[in-house]
C-alpha positions in Angstrom: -55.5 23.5 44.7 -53.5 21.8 42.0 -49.9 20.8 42.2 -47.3 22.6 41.2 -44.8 20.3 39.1 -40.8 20.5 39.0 -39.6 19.5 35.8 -36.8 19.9 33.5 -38.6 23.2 32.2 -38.4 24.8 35.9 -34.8 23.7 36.2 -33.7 23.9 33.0 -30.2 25.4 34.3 -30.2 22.2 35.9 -30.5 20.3 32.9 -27.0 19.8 31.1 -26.4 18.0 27.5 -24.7 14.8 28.3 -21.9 14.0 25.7 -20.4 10.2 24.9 -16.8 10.7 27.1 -15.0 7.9 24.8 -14.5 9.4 20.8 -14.7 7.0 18.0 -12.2 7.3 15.2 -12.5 7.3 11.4 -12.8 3.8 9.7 -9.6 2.6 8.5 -7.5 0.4 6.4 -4.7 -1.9 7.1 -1.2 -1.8 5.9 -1.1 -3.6 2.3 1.7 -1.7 0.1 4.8 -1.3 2.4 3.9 -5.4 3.3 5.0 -6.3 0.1 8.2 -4.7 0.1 10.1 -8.0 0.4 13.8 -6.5 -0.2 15.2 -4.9 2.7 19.0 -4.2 2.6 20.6 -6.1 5.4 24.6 -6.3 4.3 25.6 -2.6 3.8 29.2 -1.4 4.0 28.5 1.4 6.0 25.6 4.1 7.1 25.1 6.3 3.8 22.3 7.4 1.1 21.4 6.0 -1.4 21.3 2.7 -0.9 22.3 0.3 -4.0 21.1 -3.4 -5.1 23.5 -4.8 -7.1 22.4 -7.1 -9.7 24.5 -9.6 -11.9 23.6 -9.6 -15.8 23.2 -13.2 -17.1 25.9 -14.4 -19.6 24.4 -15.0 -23.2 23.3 -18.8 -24.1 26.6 -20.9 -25.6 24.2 -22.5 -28.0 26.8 -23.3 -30.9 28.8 -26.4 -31.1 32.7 -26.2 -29.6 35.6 -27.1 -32.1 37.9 -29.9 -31.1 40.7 -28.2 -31.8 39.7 -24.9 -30.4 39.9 -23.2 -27.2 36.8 -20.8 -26.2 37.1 -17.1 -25.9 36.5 -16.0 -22.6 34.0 -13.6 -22.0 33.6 -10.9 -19.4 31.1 -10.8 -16.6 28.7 -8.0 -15.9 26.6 -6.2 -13.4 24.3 -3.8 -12.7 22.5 -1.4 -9.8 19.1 0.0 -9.1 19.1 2.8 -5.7 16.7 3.7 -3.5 17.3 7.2 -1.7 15.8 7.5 1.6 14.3 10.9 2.6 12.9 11.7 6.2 9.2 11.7 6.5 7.1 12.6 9.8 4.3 14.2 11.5 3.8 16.2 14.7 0.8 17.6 16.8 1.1 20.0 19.8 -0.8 19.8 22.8 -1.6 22.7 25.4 -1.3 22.0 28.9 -5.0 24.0 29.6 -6.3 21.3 26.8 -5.2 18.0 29.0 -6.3 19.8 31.8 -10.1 20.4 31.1 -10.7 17.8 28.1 -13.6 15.3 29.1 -12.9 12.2 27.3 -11.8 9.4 28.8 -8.2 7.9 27.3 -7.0 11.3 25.8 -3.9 10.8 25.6 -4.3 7.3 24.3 -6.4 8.2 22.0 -4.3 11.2 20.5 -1.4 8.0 20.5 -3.6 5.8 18.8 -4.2 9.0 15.6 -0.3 9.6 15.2 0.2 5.9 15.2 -2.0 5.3 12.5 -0.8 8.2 10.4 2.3 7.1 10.6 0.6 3.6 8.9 -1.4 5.0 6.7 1.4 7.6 5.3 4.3 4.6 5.2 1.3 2.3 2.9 0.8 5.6 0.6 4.6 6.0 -0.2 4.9 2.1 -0.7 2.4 2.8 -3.3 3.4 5.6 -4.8 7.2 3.6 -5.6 4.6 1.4 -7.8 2.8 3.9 -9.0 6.1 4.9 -10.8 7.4 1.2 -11.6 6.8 -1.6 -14.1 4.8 -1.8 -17.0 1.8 0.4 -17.6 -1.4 -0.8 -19.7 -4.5 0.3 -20.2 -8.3 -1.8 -20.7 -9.2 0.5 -23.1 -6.6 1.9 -25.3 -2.8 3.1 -24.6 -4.3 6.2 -22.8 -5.8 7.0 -19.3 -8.3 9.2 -20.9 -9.0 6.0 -23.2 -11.2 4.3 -20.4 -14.9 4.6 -20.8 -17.3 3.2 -18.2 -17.2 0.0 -19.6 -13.5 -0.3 -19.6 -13.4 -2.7 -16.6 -11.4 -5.7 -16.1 -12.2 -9.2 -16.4 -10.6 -12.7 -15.8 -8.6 -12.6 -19.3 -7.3 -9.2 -18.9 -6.1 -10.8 -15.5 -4.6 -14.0 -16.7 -2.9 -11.8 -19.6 -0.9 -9.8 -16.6 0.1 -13.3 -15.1 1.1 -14.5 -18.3 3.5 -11.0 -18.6 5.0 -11.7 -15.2 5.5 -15.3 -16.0 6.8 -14.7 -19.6 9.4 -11.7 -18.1 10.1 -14.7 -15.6 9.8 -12.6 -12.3 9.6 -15.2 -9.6 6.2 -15.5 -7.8 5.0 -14.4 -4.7 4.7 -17.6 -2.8 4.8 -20.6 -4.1 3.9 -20.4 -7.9 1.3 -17.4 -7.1 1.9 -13.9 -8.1 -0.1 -11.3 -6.0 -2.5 -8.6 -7.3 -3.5 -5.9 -5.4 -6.8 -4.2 -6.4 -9.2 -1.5 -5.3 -12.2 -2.7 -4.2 -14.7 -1.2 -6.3 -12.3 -3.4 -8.9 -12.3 -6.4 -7.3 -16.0 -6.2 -7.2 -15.8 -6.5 -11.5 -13.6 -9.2 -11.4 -15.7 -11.5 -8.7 -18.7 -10.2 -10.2 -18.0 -12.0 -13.8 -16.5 -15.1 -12.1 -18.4 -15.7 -9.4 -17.3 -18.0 -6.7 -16.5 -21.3 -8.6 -12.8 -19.8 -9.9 -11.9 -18.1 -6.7 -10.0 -20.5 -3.7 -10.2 -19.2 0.0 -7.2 -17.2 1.9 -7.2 -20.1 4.0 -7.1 -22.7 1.7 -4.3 -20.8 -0.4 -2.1 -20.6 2.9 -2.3 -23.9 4.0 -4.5 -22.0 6.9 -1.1 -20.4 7.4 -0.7 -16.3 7.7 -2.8 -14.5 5.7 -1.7 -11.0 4.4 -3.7 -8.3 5.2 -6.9 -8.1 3.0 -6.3 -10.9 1.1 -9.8 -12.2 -0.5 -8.4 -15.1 -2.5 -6.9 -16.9 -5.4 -7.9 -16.4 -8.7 -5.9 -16.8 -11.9 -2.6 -17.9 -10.5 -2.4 -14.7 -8.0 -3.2 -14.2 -4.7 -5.7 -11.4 -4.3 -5.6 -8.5 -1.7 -8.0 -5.8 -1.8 -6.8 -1.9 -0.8 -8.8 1.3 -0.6 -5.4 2.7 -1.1 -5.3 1.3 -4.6 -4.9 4.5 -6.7 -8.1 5.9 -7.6 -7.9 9.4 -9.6 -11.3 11.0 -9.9 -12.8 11.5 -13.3 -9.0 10.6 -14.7 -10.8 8.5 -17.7 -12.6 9.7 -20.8 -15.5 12.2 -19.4 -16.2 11.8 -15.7 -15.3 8.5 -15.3 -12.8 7.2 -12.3 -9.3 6.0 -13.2 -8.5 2.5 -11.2 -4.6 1.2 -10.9 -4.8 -2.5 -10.7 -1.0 -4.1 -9.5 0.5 -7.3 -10.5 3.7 -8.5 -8.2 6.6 -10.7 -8.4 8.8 -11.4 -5.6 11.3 -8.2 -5.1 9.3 -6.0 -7.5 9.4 -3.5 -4.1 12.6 -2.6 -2.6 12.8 -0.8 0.9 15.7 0.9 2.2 15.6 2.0 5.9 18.3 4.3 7.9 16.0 4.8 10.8 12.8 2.5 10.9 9.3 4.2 11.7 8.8 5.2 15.4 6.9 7.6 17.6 8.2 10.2 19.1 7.5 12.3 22.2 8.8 15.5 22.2 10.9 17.8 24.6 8.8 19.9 26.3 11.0 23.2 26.0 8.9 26.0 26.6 9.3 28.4 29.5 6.0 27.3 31.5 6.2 23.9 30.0 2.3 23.9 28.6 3.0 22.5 25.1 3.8 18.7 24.7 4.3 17.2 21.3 4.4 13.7 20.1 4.7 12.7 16.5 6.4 9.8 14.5 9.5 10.0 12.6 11.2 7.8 10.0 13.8 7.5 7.9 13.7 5.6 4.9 12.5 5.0 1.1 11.0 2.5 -1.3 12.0 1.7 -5.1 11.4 -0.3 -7.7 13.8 -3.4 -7.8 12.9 -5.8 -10.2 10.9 -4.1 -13.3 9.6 -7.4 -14.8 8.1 -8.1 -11.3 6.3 -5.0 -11.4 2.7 -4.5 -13.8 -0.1 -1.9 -13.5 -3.4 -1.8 -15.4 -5.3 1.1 -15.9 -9.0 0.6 -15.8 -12.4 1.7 -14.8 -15.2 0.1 -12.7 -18.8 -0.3 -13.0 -19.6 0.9 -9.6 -17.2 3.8 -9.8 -18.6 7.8 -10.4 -18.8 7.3 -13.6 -21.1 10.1 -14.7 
């Protein structure tokens, strides 16, 4: 008589699908905008919005000869101000009581932590941007206009050294030391390294001494220190055709001014329902960013040869 097996087609009631109890989370990128904002107001006369940066305005060059004779005319001093209004920004999620109760992953609630945390990051970076987006001096690779750039409208190591040459000439102060910093997507940064290869670029390290390194940073080329961001604004088929519209950013010191009432935090919510089931945490903050110095800040509007450009 021939055995009779038991296998997983006998017992298949038995059998359950087996699931990964620890959940992986999307791939990220680090802070790069909102590190940059170097202007912080730490001397104000009391709580209150907006905030304002007071500048003074130069006197004008005494460049002709005094008289003996004569007394100078005295002339009057001036100033000027540039605000930044905070607003209140945040994000929330709820969670049921029946959902922490029967949820199978391991570190849940660390885990749900860990997705409002980085939120909060990756929201704070996108605002720092967007103040940029909407400072300085705008030019173009191809043209004056966005819908100018063609697929070949990418930038090179002379369209680079020209933005350096702008910051210098406006005399905005450098980044560190006598370095300006560029931040660049990095399907743009990919042009520029492409065309130079490695001979004109020097190594984080070496730039800082071995020293702290911001985040990203890829190098120094053409007097600026380089830091790469997939944040970098990128519009879809914004140039001539289908092709992808890339923001390039050249920084002086205090081009980015932040003003903050009440600095980014999370939050963990009341639970204030009758059977206390729902629990929310979120983050909160209350603050803004602005241009400060406009000669600090330069953009340039470009494509890339590895973008969708068709």
């Amino acid at each position: 008589m021939a055995d009779t097996f038991t296998g997983t087609s006998q017992l298949s009631g038995a059998v359950l699908t087996a699931y990964q109890r620890s959940a992986f989370f999307a791939l990220r990128s680090d802070v790069v905008f909102d590190q940059i904002a170097m202007v912080k107001p730490g001397s104000l006369t009391s709580p209150g919005s907006p905030v304002s940066f007071y500048f003074w305005t130069e006197m004008s060059q005494a460049t002709t000869a005094l008289s003996e004779t004569v007394d100078v005319d005295a002339v009057g001093l001036a100033s000027s101000a540039v605000t930044v209004t905070p607003y209140e920004y945040g994000n929330a999620v709820l969670l049921t009581r029946k959902l922490r109760a029967i949820e199978m992953l391991i570190g849940f609630d660390p885990d749900v932590a860990n997705l409002v945390n980085f939120n909060m990051v990756d929201s704070i970076d996108r605002l720092a941007r967007n103040a940029l987006d909407a400072a300085g001096t705008l030019e173009y690779v191809t043209g004056t206009t966005a819908v100018a750039q063609v697929s070949t409208s990418i930038i090179t190591a002379a369209l680079a050294r020209k933005q350096e040459a702008k910051l210098r000439g406006g005399s905005a102060l450098p980044m560190s030391g006598s370095d300006y910093l560029a931040i660049a997507h990095p399907d743009v940064a990919y042009d520029l390294k492409k065309e130079t290869g490695d001979a004109g670029w020097v190594s984080p390290a070496v730039v800082n001494n071995y020293g702290a390194v911001l985040n990203n940073e890829i190098g120094r080329f053409a007097s600026m220190r380089w830091v790469e961001s997939p944040r970098a604004y990128l519009l879809a088929d914004g140039g001539s055709s289908a092709v992808d519209l890339y923001y390039t950013y050249f920084l002086g010191r205090e081009a980015l001014a932040k003003a903050v009432a009440i600095a980014p935090h999370i939050v963990i919510g009341p639970v204030t329902d009758r059977l206390q089931r729902f629990q929310p945490i979120g983050w909160y903050c209350y603050q803004g960013w602005g241009q400060l110095r406009s000669a600090a800040s330069r953009r340039l509007g470009s494509a890339s040869s590895i973008g969708s450009n068709s």
